[in-house]
C-alpha positions as CSV (number, residue, x, y, z in Angstrom):
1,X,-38.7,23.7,3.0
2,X,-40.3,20.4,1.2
3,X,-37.7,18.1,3.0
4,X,-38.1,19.7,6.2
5,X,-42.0,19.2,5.4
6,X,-41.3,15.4,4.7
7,X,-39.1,14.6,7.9
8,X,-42.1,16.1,10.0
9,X,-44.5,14.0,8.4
10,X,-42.7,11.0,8.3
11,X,-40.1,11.0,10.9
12,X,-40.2,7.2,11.7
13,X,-38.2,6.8,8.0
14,X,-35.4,9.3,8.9
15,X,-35.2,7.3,12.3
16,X,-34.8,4.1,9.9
17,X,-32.6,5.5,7.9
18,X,-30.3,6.7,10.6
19,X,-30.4,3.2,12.0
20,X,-29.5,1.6,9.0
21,X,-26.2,3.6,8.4
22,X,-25.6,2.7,11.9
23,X,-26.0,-1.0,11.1
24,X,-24.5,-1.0,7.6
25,X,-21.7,0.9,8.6
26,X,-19.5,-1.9,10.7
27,X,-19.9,-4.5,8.0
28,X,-18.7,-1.9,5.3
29,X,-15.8,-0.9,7.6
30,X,-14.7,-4.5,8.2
31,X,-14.8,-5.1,4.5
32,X,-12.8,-2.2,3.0
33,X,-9.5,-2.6,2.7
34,X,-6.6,-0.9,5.5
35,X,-3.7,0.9,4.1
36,X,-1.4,3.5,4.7
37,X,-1.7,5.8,2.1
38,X,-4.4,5.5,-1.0
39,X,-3.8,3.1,-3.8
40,X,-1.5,4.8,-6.3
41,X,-2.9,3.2,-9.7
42,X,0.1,3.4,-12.0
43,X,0.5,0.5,-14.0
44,X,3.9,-1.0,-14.4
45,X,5.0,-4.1,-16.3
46,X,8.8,-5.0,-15.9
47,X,10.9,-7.4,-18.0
48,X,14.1,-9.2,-17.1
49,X,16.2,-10.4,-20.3
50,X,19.4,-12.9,-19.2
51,X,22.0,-13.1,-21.4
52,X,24.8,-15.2,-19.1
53,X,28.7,-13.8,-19.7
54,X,28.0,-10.9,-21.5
55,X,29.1,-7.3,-20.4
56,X,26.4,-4.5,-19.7
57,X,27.9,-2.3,-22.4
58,X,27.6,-4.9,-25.3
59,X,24.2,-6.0,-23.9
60,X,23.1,-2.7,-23.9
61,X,23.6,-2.2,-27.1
62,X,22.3,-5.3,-28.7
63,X,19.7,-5.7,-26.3
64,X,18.7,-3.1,-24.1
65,X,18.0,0.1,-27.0
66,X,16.9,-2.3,-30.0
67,X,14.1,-3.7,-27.5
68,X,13.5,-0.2,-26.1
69,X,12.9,1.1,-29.5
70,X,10.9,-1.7,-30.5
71,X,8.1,-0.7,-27.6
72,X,6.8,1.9,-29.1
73,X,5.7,0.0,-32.4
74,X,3.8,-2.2,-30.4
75,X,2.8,-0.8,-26.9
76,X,0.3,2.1,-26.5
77,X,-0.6,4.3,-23.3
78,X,3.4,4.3,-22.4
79,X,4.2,6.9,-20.1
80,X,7.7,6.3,-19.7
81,X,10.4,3.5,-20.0
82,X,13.2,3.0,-17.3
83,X,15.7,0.5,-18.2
84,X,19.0,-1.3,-16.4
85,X,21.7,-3.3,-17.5
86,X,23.9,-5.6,-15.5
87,X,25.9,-8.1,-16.0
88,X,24.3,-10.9,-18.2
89,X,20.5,-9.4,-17.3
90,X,18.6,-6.4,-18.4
91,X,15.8,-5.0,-16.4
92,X,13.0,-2.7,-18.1
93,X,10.1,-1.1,-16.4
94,X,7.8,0.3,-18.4
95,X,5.6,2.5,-16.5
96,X,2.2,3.1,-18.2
97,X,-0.9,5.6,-18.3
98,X,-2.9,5.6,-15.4
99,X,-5.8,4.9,-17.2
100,X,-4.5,1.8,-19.5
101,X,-5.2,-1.7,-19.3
102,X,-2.4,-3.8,-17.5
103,X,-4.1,-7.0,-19.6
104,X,-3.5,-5.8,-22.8
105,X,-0.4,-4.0,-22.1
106,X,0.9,-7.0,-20.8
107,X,0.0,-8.9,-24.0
108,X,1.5,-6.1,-26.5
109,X,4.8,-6.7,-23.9
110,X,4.8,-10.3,-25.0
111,X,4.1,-10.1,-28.2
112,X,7.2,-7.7,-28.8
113,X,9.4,-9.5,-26.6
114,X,8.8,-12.6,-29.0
115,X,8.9,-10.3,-32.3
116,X,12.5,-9.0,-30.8
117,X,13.5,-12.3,-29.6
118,X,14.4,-13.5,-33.0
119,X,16.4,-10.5,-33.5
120,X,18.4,-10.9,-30.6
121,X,22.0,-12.4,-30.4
122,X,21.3,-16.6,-29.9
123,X,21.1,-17.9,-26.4
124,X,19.2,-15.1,-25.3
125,X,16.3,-16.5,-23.5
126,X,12.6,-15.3,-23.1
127,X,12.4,-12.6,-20.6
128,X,10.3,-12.9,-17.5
129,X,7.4,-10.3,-17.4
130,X,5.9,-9.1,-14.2
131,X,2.8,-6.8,-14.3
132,X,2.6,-4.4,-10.6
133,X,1.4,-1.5,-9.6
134,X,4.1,1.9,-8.6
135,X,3.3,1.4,-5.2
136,X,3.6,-2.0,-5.0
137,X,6.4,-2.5,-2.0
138,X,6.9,-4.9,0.4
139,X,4.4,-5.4,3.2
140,X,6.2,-7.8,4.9
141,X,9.7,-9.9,4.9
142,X,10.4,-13.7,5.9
143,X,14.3,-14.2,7.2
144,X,14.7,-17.6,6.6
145,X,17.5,-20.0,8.3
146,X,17.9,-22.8,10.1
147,X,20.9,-24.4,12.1
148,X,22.6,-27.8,10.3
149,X,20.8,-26.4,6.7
150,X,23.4,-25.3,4.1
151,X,21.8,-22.6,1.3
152,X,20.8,-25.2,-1.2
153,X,18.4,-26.5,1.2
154,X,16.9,-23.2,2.4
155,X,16.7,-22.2,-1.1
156,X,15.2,-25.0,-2.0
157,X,12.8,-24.8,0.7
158,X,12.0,-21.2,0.1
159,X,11.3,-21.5,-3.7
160,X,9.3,-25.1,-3.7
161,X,7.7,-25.1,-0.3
162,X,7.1,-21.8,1.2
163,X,6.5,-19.6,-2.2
164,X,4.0,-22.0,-3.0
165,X,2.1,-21.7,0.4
166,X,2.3,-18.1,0.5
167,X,0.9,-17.2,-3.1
168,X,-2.6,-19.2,-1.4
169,X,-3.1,-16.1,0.9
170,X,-5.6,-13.3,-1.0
171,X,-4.2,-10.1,-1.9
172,X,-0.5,-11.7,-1.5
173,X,2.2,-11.2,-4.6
174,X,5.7,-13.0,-3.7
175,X,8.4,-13.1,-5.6
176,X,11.1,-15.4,-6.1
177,X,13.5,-15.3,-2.9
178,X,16.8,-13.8,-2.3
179,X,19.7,-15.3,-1.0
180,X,20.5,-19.6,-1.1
181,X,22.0,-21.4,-3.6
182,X,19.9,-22.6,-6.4
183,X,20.2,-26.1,-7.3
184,X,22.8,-27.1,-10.6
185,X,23.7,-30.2,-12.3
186,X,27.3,-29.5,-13.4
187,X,29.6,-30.7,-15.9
188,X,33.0,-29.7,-15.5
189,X,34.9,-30.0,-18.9
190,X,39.0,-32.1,-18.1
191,X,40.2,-30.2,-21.2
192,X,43.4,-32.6,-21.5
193,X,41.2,-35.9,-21.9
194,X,39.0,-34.1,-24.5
195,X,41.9,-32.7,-26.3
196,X,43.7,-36.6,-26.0
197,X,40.5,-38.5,-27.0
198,X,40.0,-36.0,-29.7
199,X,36.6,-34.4,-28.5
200,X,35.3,-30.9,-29.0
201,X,32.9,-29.3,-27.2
202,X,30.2,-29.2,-29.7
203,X,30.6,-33.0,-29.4
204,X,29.6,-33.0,-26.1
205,X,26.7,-30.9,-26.8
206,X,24.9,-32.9,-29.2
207,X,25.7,-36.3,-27.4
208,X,23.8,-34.4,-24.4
209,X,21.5,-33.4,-26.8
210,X,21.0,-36.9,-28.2
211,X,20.7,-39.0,-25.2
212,X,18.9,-36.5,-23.0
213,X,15.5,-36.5,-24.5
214,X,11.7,-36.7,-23.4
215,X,9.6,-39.3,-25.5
216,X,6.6,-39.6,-24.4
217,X,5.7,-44.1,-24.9
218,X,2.1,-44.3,-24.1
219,X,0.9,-47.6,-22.6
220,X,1.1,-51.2,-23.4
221,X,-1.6,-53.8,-22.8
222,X,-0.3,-57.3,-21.6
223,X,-3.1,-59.8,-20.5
224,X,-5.7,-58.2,-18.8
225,X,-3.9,-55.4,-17.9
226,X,-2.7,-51.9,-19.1
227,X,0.9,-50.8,-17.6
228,X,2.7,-47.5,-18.4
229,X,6.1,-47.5,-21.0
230,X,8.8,-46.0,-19.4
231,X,12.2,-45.1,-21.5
232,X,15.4,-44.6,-20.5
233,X,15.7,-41.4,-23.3
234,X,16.7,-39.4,-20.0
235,X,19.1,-40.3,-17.4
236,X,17.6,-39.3,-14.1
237,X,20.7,-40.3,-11.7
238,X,23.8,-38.4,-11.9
239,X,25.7,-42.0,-12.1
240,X,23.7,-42.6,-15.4
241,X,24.0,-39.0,-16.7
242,X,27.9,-39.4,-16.1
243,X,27.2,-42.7,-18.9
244,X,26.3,-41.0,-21.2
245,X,27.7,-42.1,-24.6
246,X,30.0,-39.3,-25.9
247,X,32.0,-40.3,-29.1
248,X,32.7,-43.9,-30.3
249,X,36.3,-44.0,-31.8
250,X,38.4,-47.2,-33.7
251,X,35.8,-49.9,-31.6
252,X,36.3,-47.9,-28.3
253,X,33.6,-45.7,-26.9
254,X,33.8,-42.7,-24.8
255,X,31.8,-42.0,-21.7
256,X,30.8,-38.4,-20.5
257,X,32.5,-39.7,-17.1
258,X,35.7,-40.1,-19.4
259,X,36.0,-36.5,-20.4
260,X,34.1,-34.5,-17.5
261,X,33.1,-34.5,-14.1
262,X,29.5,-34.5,-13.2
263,X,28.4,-33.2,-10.0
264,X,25.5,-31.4,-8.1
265,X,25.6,-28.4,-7.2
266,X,24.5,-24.6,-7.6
267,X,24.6,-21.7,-9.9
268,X,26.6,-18.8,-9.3
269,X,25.7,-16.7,-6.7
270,X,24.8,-13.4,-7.4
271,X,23.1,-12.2,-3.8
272,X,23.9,-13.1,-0.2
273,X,21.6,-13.0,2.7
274,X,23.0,-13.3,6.1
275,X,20.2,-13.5,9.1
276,X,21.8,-12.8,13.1
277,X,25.7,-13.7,11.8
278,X,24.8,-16.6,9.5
279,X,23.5,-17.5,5.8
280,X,20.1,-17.6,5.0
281,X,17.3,-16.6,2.7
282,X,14.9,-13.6,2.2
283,X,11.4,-13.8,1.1
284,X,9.4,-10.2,0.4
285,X,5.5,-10.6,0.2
286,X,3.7,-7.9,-1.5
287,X,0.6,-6.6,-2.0
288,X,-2.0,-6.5,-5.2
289,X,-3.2,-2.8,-5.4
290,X,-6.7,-3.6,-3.9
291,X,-5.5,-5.3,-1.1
292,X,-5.3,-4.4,2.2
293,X,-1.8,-4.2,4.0
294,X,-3.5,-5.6,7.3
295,X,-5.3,-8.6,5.7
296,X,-2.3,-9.6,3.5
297,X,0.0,-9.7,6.8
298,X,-2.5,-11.3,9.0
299,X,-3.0,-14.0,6.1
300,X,0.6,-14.7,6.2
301,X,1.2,-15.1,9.4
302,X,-2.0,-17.4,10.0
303,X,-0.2,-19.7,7.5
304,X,2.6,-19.8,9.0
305,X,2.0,-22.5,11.3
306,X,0.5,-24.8,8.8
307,X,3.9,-24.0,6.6
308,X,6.3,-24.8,9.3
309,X,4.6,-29.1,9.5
310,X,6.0,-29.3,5.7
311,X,9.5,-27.8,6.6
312,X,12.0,-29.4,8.7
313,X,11.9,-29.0,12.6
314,X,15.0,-26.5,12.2
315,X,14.0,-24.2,9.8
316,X,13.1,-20.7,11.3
317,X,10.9,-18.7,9.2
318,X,10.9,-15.1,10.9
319,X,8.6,-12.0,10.1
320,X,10.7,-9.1,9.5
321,X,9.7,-5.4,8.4
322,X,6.0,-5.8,9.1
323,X,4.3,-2.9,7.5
324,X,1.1,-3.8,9.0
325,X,2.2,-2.4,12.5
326,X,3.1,0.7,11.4
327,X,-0.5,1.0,9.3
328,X,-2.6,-0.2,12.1
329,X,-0.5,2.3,14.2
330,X,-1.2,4.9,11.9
331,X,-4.8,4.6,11.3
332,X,-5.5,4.0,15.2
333,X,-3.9,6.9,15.9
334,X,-6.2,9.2,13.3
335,X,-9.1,7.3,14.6
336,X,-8.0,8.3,18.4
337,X,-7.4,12.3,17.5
338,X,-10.6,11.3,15.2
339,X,-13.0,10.8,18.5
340,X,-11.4,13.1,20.9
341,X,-12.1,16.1,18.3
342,X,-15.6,14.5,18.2
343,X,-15.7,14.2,22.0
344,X,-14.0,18.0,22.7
345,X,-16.6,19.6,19.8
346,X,-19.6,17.9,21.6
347,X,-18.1,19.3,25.1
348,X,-17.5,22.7,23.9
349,X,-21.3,22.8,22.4
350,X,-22.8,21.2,25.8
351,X,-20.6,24.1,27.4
352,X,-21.8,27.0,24.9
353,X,-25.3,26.0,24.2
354,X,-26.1,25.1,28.5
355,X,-28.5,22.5,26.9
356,X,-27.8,18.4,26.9
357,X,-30.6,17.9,24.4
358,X,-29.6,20.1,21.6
359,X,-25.9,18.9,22.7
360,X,-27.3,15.1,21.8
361,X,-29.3,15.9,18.5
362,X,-26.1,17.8,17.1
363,X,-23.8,14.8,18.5
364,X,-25.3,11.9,16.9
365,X,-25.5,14.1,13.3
366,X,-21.8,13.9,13.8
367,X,-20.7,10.2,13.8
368,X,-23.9,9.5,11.1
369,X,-21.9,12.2,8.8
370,X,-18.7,10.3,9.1
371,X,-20.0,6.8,8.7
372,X,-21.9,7.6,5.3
373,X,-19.1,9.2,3.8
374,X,-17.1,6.1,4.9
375,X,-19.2,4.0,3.3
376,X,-19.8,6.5,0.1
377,X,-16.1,5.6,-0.1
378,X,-16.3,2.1,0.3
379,X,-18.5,1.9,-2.6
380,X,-16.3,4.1,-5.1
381,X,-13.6,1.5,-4.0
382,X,-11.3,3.5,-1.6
383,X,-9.6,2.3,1.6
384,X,-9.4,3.3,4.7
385,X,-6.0,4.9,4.8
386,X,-4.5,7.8,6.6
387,X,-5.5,10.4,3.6
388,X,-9.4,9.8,4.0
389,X,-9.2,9.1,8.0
390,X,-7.3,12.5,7.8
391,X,-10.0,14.1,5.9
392,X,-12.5,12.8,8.4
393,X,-10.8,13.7,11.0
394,X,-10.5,17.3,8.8
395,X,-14.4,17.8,8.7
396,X,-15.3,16.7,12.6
397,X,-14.6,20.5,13.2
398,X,-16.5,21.6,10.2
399,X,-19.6,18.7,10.7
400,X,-21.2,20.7,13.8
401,X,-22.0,23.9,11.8
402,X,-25.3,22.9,9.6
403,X,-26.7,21.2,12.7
404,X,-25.6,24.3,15.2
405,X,-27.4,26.6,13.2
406,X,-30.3,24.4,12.4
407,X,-30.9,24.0,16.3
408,X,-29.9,27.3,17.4
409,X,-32.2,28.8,15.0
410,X,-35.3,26.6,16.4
411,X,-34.5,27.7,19.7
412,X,-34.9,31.0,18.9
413,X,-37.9,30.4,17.2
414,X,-39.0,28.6,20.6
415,X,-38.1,31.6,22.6
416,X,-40.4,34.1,20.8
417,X,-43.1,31.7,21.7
418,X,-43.8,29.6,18.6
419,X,-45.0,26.1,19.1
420,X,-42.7,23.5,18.6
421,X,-43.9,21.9,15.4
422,X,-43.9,26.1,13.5
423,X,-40.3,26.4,15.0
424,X,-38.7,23.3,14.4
425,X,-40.5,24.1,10.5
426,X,-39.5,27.8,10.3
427,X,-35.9,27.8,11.9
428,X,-34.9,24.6,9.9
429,X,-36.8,26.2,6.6
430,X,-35.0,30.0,7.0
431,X,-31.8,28.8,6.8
432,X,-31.9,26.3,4.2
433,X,-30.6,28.3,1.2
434,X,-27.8,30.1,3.9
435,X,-26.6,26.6,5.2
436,X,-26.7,24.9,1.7
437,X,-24.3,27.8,0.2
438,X,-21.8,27.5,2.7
439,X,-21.2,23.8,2.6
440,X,-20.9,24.4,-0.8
441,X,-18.3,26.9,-0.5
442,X,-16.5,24.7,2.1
443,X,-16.9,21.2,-1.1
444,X,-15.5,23.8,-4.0
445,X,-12.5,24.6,-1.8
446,X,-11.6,21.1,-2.6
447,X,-12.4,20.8,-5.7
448,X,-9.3,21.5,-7.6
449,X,-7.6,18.6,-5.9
450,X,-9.7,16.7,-8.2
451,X,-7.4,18.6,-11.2
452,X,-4.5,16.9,-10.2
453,X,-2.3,14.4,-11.6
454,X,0.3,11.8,-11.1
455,X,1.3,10.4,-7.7
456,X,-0.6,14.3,-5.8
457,X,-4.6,13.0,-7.7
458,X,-3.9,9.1,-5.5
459,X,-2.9,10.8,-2.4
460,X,-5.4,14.3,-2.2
461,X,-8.3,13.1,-3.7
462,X,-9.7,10.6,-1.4
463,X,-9.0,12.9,1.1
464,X,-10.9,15.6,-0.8
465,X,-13.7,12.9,-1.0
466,X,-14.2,11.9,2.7
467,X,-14.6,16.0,3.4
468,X,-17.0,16.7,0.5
469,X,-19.0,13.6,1.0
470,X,-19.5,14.3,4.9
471,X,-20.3,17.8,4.5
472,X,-22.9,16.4,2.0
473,X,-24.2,14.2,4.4
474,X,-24.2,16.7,7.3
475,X,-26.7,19.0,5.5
476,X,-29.1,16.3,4.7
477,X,-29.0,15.1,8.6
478,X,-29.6,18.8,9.4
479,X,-32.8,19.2,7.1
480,X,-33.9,15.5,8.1
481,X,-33.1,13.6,11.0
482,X,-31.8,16.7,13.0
483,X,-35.5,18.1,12.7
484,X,-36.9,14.6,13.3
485,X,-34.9,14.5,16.7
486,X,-36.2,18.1,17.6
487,X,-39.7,17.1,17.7
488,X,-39.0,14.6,20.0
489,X,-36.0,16.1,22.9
490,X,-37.1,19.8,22.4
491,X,-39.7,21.2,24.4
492,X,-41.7,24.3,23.9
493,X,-40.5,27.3,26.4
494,X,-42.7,27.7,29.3
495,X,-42.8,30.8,31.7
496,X,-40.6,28.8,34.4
497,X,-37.6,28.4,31.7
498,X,-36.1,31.2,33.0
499,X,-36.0,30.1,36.8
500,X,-35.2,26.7,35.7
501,X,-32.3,27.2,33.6
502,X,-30.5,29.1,36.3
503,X,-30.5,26.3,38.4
504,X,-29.2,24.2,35.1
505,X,-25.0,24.2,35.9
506,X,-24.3,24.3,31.8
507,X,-27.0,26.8,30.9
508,X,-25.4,29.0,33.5
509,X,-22.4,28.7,32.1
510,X,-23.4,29.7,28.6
511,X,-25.2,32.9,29.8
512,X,-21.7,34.1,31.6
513,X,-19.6,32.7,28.6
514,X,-22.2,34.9,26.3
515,X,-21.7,38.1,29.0
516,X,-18.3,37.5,28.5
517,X,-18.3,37.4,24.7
518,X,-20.5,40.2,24.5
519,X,-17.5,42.6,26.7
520,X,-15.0,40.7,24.2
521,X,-16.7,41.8,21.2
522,X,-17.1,45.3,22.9
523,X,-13.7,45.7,23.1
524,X,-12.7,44.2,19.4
525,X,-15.4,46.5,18.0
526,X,-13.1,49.5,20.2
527,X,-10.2,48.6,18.4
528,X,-11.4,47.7,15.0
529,X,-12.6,51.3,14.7
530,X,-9.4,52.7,15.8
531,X,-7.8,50.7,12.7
532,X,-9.8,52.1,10.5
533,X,-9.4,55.6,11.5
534,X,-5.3,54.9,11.0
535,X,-5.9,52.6,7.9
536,X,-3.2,55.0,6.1
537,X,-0.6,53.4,8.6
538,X,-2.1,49.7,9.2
539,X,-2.6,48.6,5.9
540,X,0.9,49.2,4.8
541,X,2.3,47.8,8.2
542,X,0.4,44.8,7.4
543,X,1.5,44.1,4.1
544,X,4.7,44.2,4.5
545,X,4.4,42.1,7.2
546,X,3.4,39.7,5.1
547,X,6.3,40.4,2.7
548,X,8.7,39.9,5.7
549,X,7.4,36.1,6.5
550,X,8.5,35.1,2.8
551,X,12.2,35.7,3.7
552,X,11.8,32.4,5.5
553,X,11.1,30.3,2.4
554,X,14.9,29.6,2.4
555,X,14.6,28.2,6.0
556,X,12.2,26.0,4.8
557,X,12.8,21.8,3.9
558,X,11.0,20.3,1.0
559,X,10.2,16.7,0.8
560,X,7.2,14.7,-0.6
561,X,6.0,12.8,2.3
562,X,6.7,14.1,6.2
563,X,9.4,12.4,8.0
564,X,7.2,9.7,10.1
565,X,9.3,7.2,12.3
566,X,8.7,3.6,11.6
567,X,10.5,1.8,14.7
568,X,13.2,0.6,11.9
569,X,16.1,1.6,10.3
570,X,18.0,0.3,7.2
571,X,21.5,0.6,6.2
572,X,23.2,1.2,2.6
573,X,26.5,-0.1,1.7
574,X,28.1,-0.1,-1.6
575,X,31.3,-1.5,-2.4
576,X,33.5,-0.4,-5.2
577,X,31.8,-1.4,-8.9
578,X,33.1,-4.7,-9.9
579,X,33.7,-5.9,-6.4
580,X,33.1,-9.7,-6.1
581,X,30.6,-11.2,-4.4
582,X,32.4,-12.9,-2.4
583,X,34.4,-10.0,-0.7
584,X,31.2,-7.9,-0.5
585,X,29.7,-10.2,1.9
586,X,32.9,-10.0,3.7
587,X,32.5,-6.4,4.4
588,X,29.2,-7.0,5.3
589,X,30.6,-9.3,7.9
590,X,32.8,-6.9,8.8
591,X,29.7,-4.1,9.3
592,X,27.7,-6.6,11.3
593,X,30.0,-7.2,13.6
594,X,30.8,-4.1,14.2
595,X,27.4,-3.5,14.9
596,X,27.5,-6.1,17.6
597,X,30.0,-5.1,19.4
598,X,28.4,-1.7,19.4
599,X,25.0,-2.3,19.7
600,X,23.8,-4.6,23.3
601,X,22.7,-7.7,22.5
602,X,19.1,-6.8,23.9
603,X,18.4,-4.4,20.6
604,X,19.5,-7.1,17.9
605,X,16.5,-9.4,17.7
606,X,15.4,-9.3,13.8
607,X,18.3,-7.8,12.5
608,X,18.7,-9.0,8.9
609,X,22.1,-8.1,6.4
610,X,21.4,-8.3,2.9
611,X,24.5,-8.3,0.6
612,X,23.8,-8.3,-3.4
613,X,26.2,-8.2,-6.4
């Protein structure tokens, strides 16, 4: 009663109020971040140990389980540890408590690495440590080639250019590229002129160790100037590293270009990326977990041109697997079923009720519901994804109720001849208690989704949020501004309503529909007693009825997600184990063209082949 009482008295601050949401709400909207699904917060920090020409069963067991064992001593909040071992590398993901700190995880990670490290077999280098969230995928993929550019130079490009453009754009994580040659000064050993000039290869190690060094010279002051030292401690052509000094033997000295062969060129491949039939490079861009997928995409490309002035002319940087289409698709299309549930619930009440006022009051409550709980959600830090636009789009149907009542009730008030100020005060007031239980009973129904855990709490609850906090909100319109509104579209019934309303097309309308409804309930009432008077045979019926429908359980898929259609496809191939590089890309050759000669030309643009060993 005491709200209602206020709204009357001061119905200019309701109409403010209103107004503000309805200004506030498109700057919060543009603001929060656009995403598929919710953010799913589980902390992850990954490590990558190298170990070069050591097998994955010796590495796992002087590197992989001493290091796994060592985590628990010094990391806390672990949730679980998943580990792989290749080749010369060893991956760990330790996946963490929702609730711990990625900071200091990330420094306990360290700090055992560098405890372990000195327990570790020698050459084993520092691992690279990478902090992400579980749902951090890629939102977006750059297939980079170029015609008359061999792999060194897109790799080059890729890792020295365009990485360090990208990581510039907010929200954007991108990770070292796939695909190229990486760039390799190489000494290859002529093992007969070592073993003639009597020269190990421990020789060769310390005389690189020797005459390669850094010393830092300061500066020198001649005459009225100051100029920079330079030494030669480093050679910093390959014609001077292949001068190197080696060994000096009986007055005779030994060059590195005696003994070896220096030359540039790459480390050994360990993944191929082939872009429409030819080599190239792959670039992933993620996303930080606060991001938005839409921003971060939008960012990139934007870039993109300024990128392409600092690359040569032939270099094609193409977007590939943009998640952002899909998620704008997504959301657009919940925000399209969104307003046509809005639009078909304010038809069906203009159609039921036979008046456009009442119709207006209850369809502005509507939209005001949905924009404060979008901005209720905004604030706790949730994005607008498919989960809450879902849950929106959930409570449209749900929304009308408190204001239905409210101004159904004050028309009846209205026709029993009450003024309009009592009415609007006594229908709103009489069903305050009744209206307040019931949205309460619809917000507990969601309440155990806030019991969850794991991957279900991320994904339900903000949908369990959007519904509670606009069912909120729809009360408080109904006992405020809906009241406000009243005073000023309803009118006190006169003796002419009657005459009027039947020449009113929607009002005529309602009075058949509610003829109608009253025959309909007739009947139903008809055949609810006869159910009752054969209860002995009905109930039973029914039950096992309802037994029957569980024999199609087996009938019935399980899957976390729906199957959704992205526009894309990918395709898996996996050779043999221990299957060379080299001959996996030749089967991928093999598959892609294939693929061309199956596939019309028209419906190839973008296709990418990734090979990895």
């Amino acid at each position: 009663m005491w709200i209602v009482k206020i709204a009357l008295e001061r119905p200019y601050t309701f109409i403010i109020l209103a107004l503000l949401i309805l200004l506030l709400s498109p700057i919060v909207i543009v603001r929060t971040p656009v995403d598929m699904f919710p953010s799913i917060n589980i902390p992850v920090v990954s490590l990558a140990w190298q170990y070069a020409g050591l097998n994955p069963e010796e590495l796992e067991g002087r590197l992989t389980t001493p290091f796994e064992k060592s985590l628990t001593n010094f990391v806390d909040n672990v949730e679980h540890v998943e580990s792989t071992t290749y080749n010369g590398v060893v991956v760990i993901r330790i996946f963490l408590q929702p609730d711990a700190n990625l900071a200091a995880a990330n420094a306990q990670v360290s700090a055992a690495s560098e405890f372990e490290l000195r327990q570790l077999p020698p050459g084993v280098l520092p691992p690279q440590i990478v902090t992400y969230s579980a749902s951090s995928v890629p939102i977006l993929q750059l297939g980079i080639s170029g015609d008359g550019l061999s792999e060194a130079m897109l790799n080059d490009y890729a890792q020295n250019v365009i990485h360090s453009q990208l990581i510039t754009v907010p929200g954007s994580v991108v990770p070292s590229a796939y695909g190229g040659k990486q760039r390799q000064i190489t000494i290859n050993l002529d093992q007969a002129a070592m073993q003639s000039r009597n020269i190990a290869p421990g020789d060769l190690l310390s005389a690189l160790a020797v005459e390669n060094v850094v010393t830092p010279s300061g500066t020198i002051k001649i005459g009225p100037k100051e100029y920079d030292v330079r030494t030669n401690g480093a050679p910093r052509t390959i014609d001077q590293l292949s001068q190197i000094p080696v060994k000096q033997q009986n007055g005779a000295t030994t060059y590195l270009r005696d003994i070896a062969t220096v030359g540039d060129g790459f480390q050994v491949q360990t993944n191929i990326v082939r872009r429409d039939g030819s080599r190239g490079v792959l670039m992933s861009i993620l996303k930080n977990g606060k991001a938005s997928t839409v921003s971060v995409v939008k960012g990139v490309r934007a870039i993109l041109p300024r990128v392409a002035t600092l690359v040569p002319p032939a270099l094609r940087m193409t977007p590939l697997a943009d998640q952002s289409i899909f998620v704008s698709g997504a959301v657009n299309g919940v925000i399209r079923e969104a307003i046509l549930a809005a639009g078909l619930t304010g038809l069906m009440i203009l159609l039921f009720l036979g008046s456009w006022r009442s119709t207006l009051i209850i369809a502005v409550s509507i939209p005001l519901s949905i924009l404060t709980s979008v901005i209720i959600l905004s604030f706790l830090g949730e994005t607008i994804n498919t989960m809450t636009l879902g849950g929106l789009a959930l409570a449209v149907g749900i929304l009308v109720d408190d204001a239905t009542v409210t101004i159904e009730n004050i028309e009846r008030y209205l026709e029993d001849g009450h003024p309009l100020h009592e009415a609007i005060l006594e229908g709103a007031a009489q069903i305050a208690v009744p209206a307040f239980v019931s949205t309460l009973c619809i917000c507990i129904v969601f309440l155990p989704m806030f019991f969850l855990a794991g991957v279900a709490r991320y994904l339900f609850v903000p949908l369990a949020e959007a519904v509670i906090f606009a069912m909120l909100a729809s009360y408080v319109l109904s006992r405020t501004l809906v009241p406000t509104m009243a005073v000023y579209m309803l009118r006190a019934h006169a003796h002419d309503d009657h005459a009027s309303n039947n020449r009113n097309l929607f009002a005529r309308f309602s009075h058949g529909f509610n003829s109608g409804f009253q025959r309909f309930r007739s009947a139903y009432e008809r055949v609810l007693t006869r159910l009752v008077d054969w209860r002995k045979v009905f109930i039973p019926v029914f039950l096992l009825l309802c037994l029957v429908t569980f024999a199609l359980l087996p009938w019935l898929g399980q899957d976390f997600f729906p199957a959704v259609d992205s526009g894309q496809f990918t395709l898996h191939l996996r050779a043999p184990t221990g299957t060379r590089i080299e001959e996996t890309a030749r089967l991928c050759d093999q598959v892609e063209a294939y693929i061309r000669q199956t596939v019309p030309s028209t419906e190839l643009d973008g296709i990418l082949g990734v090979c990895r060993g």
